[in-house]
C-alpha positions in Angstrom: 43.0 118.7 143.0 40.6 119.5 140.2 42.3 122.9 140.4 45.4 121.7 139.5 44.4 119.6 137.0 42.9 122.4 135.5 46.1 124.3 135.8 48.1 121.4 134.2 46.6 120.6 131.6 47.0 123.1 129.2 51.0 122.7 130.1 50.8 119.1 129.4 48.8 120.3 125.8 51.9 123.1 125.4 54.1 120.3 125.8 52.7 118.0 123.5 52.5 120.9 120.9 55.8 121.4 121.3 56.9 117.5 121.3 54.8 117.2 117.7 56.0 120.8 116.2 60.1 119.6 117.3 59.1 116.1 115.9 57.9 117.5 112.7 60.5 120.0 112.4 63.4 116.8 113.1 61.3 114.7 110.6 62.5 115.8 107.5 66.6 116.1 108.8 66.0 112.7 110.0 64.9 111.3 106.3 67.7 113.1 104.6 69.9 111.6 107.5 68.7 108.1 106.9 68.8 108.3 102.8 72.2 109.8 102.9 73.4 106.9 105.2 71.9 104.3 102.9 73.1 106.1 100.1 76.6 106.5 101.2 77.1 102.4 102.5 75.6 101.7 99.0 78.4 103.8 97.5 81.2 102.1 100.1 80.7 98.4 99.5 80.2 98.6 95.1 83.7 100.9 95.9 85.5 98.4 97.6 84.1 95.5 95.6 85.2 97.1 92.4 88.4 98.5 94.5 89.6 94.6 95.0 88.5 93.8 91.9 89.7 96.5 89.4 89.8 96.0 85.3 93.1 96.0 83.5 94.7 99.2 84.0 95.8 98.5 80.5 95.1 97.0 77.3 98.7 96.7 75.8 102.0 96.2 77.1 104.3 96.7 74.7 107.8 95.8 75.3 110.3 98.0 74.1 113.9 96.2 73.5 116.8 98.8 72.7 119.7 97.1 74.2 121.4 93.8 73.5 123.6 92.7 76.5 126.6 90.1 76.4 126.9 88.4 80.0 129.8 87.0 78.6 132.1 89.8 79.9 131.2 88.2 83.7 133.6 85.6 84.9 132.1 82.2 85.5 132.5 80.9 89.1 134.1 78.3 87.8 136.5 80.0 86.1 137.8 77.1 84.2 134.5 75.9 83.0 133.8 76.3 79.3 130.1 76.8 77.9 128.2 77.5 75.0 124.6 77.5 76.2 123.4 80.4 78.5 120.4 79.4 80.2 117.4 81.1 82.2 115.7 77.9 84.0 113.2 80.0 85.2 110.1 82.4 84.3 106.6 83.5 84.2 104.8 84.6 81.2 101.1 85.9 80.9 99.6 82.3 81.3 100.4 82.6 85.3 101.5 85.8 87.1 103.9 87.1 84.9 103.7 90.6 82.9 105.0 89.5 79.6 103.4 87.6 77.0 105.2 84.4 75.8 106.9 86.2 72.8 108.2 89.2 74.8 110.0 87.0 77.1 111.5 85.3 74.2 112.3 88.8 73.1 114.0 89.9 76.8 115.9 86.5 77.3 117.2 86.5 74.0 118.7 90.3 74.3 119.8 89.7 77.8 122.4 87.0 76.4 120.3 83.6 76.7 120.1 81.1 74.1 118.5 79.1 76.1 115.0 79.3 78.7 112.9 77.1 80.7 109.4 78.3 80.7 108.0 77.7 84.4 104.3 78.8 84.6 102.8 78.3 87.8 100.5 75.4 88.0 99.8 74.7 84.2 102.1 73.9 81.2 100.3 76.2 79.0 102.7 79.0 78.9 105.7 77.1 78.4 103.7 75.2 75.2 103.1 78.5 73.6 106.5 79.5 74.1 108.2 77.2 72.9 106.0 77.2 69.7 106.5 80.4 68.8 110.2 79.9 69.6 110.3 77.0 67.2 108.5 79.2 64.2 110.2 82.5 64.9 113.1 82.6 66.7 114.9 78.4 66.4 118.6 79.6 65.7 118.2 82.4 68.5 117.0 80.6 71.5 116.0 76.9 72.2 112.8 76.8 75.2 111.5 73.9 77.3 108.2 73.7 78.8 108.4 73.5 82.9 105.8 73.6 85.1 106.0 75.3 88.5 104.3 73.2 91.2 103.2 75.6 94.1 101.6 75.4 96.8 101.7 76.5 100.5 104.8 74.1 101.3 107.2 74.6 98.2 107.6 75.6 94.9 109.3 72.9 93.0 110.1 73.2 89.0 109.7 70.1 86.7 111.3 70.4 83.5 109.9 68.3 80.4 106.9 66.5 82.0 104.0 66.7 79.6 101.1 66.3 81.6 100.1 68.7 84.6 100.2 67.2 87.9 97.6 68.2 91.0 98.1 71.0 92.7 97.6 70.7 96.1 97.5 74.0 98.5 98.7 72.1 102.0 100.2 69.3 100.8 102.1 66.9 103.3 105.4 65.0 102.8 103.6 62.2 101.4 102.4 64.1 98.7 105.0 66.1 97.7 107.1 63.0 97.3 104.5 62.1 95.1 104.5 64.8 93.0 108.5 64.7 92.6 107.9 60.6 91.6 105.3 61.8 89.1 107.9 64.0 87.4 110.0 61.7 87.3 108.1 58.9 85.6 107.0 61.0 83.3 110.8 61.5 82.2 110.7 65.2 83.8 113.8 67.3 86.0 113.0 68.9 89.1 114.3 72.0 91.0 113.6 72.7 94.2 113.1 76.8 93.7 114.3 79.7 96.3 114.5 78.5 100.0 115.0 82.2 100.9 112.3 83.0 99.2 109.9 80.1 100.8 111.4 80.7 103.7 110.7 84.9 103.9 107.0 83.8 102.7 106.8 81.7 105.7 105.6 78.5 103.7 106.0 75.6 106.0 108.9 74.2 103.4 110.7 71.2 104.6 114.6 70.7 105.1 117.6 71.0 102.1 118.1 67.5 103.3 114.6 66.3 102.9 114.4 67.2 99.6 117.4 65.8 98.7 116.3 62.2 100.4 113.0 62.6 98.1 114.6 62.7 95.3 115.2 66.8 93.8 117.5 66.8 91.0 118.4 70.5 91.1 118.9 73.4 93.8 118.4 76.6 92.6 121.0 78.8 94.8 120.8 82.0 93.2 117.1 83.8 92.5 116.9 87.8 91.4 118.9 89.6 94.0 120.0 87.5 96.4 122.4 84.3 97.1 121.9 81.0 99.0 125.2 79.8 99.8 124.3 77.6 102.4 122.0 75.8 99.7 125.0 75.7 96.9 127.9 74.5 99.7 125.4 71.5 100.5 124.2 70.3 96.2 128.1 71.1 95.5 129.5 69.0 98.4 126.1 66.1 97.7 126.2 65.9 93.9 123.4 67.9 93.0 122.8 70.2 90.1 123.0 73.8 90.7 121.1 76.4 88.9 120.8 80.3 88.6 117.3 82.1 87.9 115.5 85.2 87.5 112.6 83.4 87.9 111.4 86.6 85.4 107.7 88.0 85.9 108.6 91.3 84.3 109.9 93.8 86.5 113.3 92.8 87.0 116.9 92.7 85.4 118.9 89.5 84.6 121.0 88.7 87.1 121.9 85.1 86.9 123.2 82.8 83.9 123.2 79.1 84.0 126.1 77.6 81.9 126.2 74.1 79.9 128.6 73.0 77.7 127.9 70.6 74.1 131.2 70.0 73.0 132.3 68.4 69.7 130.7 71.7 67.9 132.0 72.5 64.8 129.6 75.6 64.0 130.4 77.4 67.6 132.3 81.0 67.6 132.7 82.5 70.8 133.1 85.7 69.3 130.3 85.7 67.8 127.0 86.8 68.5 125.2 84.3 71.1 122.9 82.3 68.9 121.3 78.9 69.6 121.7 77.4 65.9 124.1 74.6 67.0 122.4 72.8 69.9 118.5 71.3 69.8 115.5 70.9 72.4 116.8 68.1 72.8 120.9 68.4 73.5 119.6 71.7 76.2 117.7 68.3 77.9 120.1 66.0 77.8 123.0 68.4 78.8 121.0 69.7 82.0 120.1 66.6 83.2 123.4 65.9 83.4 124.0 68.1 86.4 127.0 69.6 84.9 126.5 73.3 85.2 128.1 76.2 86.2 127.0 79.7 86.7 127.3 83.5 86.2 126.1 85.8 89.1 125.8 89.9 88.9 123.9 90.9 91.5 123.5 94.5 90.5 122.0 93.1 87.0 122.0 93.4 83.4 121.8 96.9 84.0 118.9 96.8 81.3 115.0 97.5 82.8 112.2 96.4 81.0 111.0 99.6 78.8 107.0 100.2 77.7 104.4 101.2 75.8 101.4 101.2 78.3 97.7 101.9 76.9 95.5 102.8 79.4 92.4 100.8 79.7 88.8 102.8 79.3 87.2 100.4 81.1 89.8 100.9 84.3 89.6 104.9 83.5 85.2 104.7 83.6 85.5 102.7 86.8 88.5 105.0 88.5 86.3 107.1 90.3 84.7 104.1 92.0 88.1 102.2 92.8 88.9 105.4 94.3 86.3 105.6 96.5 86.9 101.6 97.6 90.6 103.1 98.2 89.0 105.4 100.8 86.8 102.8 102.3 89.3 99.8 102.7 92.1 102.2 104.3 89.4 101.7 107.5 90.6 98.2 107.2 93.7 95.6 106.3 93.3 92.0 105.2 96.2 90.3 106.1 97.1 87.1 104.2 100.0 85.0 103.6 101.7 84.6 99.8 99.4 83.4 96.8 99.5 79.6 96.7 98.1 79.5 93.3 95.8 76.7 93.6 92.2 78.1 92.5 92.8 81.5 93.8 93.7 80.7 97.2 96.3 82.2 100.0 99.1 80.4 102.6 97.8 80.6 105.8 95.1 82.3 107.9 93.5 85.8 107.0 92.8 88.0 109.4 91.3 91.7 109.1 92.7 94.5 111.2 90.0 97.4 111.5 91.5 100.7 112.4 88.6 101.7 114.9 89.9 105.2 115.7 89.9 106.3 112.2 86.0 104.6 111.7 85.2 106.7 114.7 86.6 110.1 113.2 84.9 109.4 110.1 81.4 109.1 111.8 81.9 112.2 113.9 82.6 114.0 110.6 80.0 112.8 109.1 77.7 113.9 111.6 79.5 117.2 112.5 79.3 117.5 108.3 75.6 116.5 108.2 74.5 119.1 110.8 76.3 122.2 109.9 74.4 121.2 106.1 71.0 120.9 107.8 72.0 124.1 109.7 73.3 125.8 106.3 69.9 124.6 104.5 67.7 126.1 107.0 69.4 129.2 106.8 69.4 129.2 103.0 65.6 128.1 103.4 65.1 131.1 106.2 66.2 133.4 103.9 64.1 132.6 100.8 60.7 132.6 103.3 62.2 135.9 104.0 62.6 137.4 100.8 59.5 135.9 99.0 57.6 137.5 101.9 59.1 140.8 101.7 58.0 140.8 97.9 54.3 139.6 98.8 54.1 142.8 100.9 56.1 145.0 98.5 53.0 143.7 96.3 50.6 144.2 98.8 51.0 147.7 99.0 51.4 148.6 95.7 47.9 147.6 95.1 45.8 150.0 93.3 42.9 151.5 94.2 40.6 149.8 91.7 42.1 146.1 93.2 41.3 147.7 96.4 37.8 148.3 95.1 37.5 144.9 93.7 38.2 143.6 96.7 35.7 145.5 98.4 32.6 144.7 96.0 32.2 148.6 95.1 33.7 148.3 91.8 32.1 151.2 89.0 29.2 151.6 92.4 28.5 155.2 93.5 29.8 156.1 96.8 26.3 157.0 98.1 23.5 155.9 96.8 22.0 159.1 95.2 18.5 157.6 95.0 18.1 157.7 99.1 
């Protein structure tokens, strides 16, 4: 038995050496391993924060207008229906989602052929207020605006035209509540419009029925919105009584399609053939005359046939940042947050989120990684090999070229006799 201890030993010590020699040779891959993982999930999260959370891709947007358009040459779809006032009942500037600043969209409505605009920010009145000043100081015999306020939440989006208070957004709010809010519009003197059922209904907002809203108390049904038509909606305000409206419901990136017609009659100062203008009706007649519920519209779905034009600057801030955003780009294509529409009360979304994590792909990514990581460590040590090799091919190149006296040096028999001649 002692024997074979005796024999096994020194293979357990050759083992050991062995064991301590791979570990130290594995020691340095495996810190360059760990500090290139840190590095690299340090790099993926401040990309995909700054990826869903990108600067301004530009400082200035502005809009270029080199087209006037006359929707005049439409036919009404009533074709006997007379008007003077071409109205837009529905837009978005800057203040909410939309692209335009308050004055540009004065400047697009009035040379798409309105004299006439609602200004229907979501959730706050501010837009509409700063429209319809600058409308007042610039622009009076052109256009006439009215400040709106688009209430939306998860359930509907509802227009109230001429209130001059806010009222509370609500994301889920029931039936009870958005009863409220319609009574609140209406004490404070204010229109309302129930906005795009196709729309609401595509979104999958939990809207109620035409025929609810019209129990609660709507005023208006908007029946045509951008591109597409809801005849079901316009058969059942025409056949009910209710006012019918046509919008854009303008954020920037679309053509006019739609036209809502009113009529103030006993005008002296009104030419047909002339150029629309707005300098023979007030604020106050484009009120009156819409709550009145007599409208008409006109309807080309194709469109004006004009598209917003540009000026773009690009932001530095969003061109510093780019390579970052690019690399959250990378990152979140490993994933997909899946979210219902915006329901623009403090930042929130219509129903639940859920995140969708392509595994496969994650997968592929670490093995390339690795696969990556070990052809460099193999590609270093070569590279490493090769330098031990050729600094020790110099040391011996300068080995041998020593000369004699080094030799001698070395030796301890520098400027000494070879023998000692004394002996």
């Amino acid at each position: 038995m002692a024997v074979l201890n005796k024999i096994m030993i020194p293979d357990k010590e050759k083992v050991l050496q062995r064991l301590k020699w791979l570990w130290l040779l594995l020691v340095p891959s495996l810190r360059r391993l760990i500090l290139t993982v840190v590095i690299a999930t340090l790099v993926s999260v401040i990309g995909v924060l700054i990826y869903n959370s990108p600067p301004s891709l530009y400082t200035s947007y502005e809009l270029v207008i080199n087209w006037s358009y006359d929707p005049r040459v439409l036919i009404p779809f009533d074709s006997n229906f007379t008007y003077n006032i071409l109205l837009d009942s529905h837009c978005h500037t800057t203040y909410s989602d939309g692209s335009l600043t308050p004055e540009q969209n004065i400047q697009w409505h009035i040379a798409n052929g309105y004299n006439a605009m609602f200004v229907t920010d979501h959730n706050t009145l501010s837009g509409g207020i700063e429209t319809q000043k600058i409308a007042r100081e610039k622009y009076n015999d052109q256009i006439k605006v009215l400040v709106g306020y688009e209430w939306s939440n998860c359930r509907v989006h509802l227009n109230f035209i001429g209130i001059n208070e806010s009222i509370t957004p609500i994301q889920d709010p029931t039936d009870e509540e958005i009863q409220d809010a319609i009574n609140q519009a209406h004490q404070q003197g204010g229109i309302v419009v129930y906005n795009h059922r196709p729309w609401s209904y595509w979104a999958n907002l939990g809207q109620p029925t035409v025929q609810q809203f019209a129990s609660w108390g709507v005023d208006y049904f908007d029946i045509a919105n951008t591109y597409y038509f809801d005849m079901q909606t316009f058969l059942y305000a025409r056949e009910n009584g209710f006012g019918i409206t046509t919008a854009n419901d303008f954020h920037g990136g679309t053509q006019a399609t739609g036209w809502t017609l009113l009529n103030k009659e006993n005008v002296t100062n009104y030419n047909s053939s002339a150029p629309i203008n707005a300098s023979y009706f007030t604020e106050e007649d484009l009120f009156q005359l819409f709550k009145q519920k007599k409208t008409s519209f006109l309807y080309q779905v194709t469109g004006s046939g004009y598209d917003v034009g540009s000026k773009l600057t690009k932001n530095p801030k969003y061109n510093f940042y780019s390579p970052w955003i690019k690399v959250g780009s990378f990152f979140h294509s490993f994933y997909s947050l899946q979210r219902g529409a915006a329901s623009f009360v403090n930042g929130g979304s219509c129903g639940s989120q859920t995140v969708t994590i392509d595994e496969s792909a994650i997968k592929s990514c670490v093995l390339w990684f690795v696969v990556l990581f070990l052809l460099g460590e193999i590609f270093r040590s070569i590279i490493m090999f090769i330098v031990k090799y050729i600094k020790m091919k110099r040391a011996q190149r300068a080995q041998s070229s020593r000369t004699i006296k080094e030799w001698q040096e070395d030796f301890g028999v520098v400027d000494q006799p070879l023998l000692n001649l004394e002996l």
